[in-house]
C-alpha positions in Angstrom: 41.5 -161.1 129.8 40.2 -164.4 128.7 36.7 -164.8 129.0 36.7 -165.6 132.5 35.6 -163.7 135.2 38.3 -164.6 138.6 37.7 -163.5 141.9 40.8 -164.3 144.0 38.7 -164.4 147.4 41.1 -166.2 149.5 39.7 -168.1 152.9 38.4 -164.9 154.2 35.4 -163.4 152.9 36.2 -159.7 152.3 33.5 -156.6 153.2 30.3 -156.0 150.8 31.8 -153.1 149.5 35.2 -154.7 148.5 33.5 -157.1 147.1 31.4 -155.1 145.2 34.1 -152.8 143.7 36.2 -156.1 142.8 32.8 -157.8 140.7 32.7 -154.3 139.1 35.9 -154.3 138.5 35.9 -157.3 136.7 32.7 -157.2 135.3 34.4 -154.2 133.6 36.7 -155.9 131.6 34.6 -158.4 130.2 32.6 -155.8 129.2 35.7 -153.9 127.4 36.9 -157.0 126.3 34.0 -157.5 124.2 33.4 -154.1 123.0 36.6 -154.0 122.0 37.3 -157.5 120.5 40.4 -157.8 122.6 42.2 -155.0 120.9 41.5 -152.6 123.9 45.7 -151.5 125.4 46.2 -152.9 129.0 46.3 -149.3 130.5 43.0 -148.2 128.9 41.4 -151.9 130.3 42.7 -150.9 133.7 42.4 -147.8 133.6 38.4 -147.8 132.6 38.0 -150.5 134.8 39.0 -148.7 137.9 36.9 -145.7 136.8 33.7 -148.0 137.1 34.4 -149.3 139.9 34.2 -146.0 141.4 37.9 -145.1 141.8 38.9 -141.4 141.3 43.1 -140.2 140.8 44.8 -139.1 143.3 45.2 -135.3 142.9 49.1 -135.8 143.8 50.2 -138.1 141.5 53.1 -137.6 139.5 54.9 -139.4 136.4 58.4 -139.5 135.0 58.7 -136.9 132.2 59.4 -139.8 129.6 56.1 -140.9 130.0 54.7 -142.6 126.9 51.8 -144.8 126.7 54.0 -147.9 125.6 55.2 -147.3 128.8 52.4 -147.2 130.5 51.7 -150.3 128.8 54.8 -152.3 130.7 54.5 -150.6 133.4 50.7 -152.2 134.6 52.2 -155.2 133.4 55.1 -155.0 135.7 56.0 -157.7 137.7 57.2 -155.7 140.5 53.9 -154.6 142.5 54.9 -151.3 143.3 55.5 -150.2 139.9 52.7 -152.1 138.7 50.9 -149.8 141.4 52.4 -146.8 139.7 51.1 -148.2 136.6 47.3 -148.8 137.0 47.3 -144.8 138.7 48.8 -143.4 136.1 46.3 -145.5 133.6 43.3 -144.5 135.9 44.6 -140.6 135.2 44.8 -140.7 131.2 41.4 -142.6 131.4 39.9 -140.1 133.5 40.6 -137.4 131.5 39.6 -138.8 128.2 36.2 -139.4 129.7 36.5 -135.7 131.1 37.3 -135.1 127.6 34.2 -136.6 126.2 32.5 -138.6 128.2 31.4 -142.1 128.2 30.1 -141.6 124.3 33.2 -141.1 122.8 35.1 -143.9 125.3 32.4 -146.2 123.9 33.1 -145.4 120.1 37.0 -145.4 121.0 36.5 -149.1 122.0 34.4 -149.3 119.4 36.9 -148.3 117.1 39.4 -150.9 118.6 36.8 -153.9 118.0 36.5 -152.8 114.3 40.2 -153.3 113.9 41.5 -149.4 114.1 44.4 -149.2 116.6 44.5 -147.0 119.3 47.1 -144.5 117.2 44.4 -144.6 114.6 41.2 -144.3 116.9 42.2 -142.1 119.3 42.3 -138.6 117.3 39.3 -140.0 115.3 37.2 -140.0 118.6 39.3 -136.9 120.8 40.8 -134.9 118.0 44.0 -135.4 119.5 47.0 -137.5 118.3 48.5 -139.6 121.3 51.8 -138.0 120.8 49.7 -134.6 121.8 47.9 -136.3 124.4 50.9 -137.9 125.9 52.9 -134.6 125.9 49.3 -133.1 127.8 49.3 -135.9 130.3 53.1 -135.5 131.1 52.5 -131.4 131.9 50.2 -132.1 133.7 51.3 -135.0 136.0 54.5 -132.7 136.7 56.9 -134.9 134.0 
């Protein structure tokens, strides 16, 4: 994220509620961007931003067992769309289940964390009380990996 809010609109104007989601959606990351001085990881930007914009996971998703979240990482960034698709589910899971973990409080002082220069290895079992090695080995289980 640069700054910029794009909306890639095309010639046709799409429904209210497409349109809607996609200015939340984006809306989103500025808003993450900023909180977290640009240190926020792709998957959690994604990942958050799909959550805002109203998205829930899909209850059968399921991930390789080698899952990690450097992974994760290429994978939203994947060229290839459908594992790019993969990518940004997987990302809206882990997200999800921080903020089921504790709520949009401690998402705000993980990003905060981020802004102030901590990484995410560093922030994360400040804010969750979970190392991401823990939490990785969690999300696997449970996403049948």
């Amino acid at each position: 994220f640069d700054g910029r809010i794009r909306l890639p609109l095309g010639a046709s104007r799409p429904p209210r509620a497409d349109l809607e989601r996609l200015l939340t959606h984006e809306y989103a990351h500025a808003v993450i961007h900023r909180q977290a001085r640009g240190r926020a990881p792709r998957w959690l930007q994604e990942g958050l931003a799909q959550v805002l914009e109203g998205r829930t996971p899909d209850p059968a998703l399921a991930a390789s067992a080698g899952l990690t979240l450097s992974g994760l990482e290429e994978l939203v960034t994947d060229p290839d769309p459908r594992r790019a698709h993969a990518g940004y589910e997987i990302a809206l899971f882990v997200v999800a289940d921080l903020l089921d973990r504790g709520g949009m409080d401690s998402m705000r002082a993980l990003l905060a964390r981020l802004g102030a220069g901590e990484t995410i290895a560093d922030a994360a079992p400040r804010v969750y009380g979970w190392r991401l090695a823990e939490l990785e080995s969690q999300w696997r289980r449970l996403l049948g990996g």
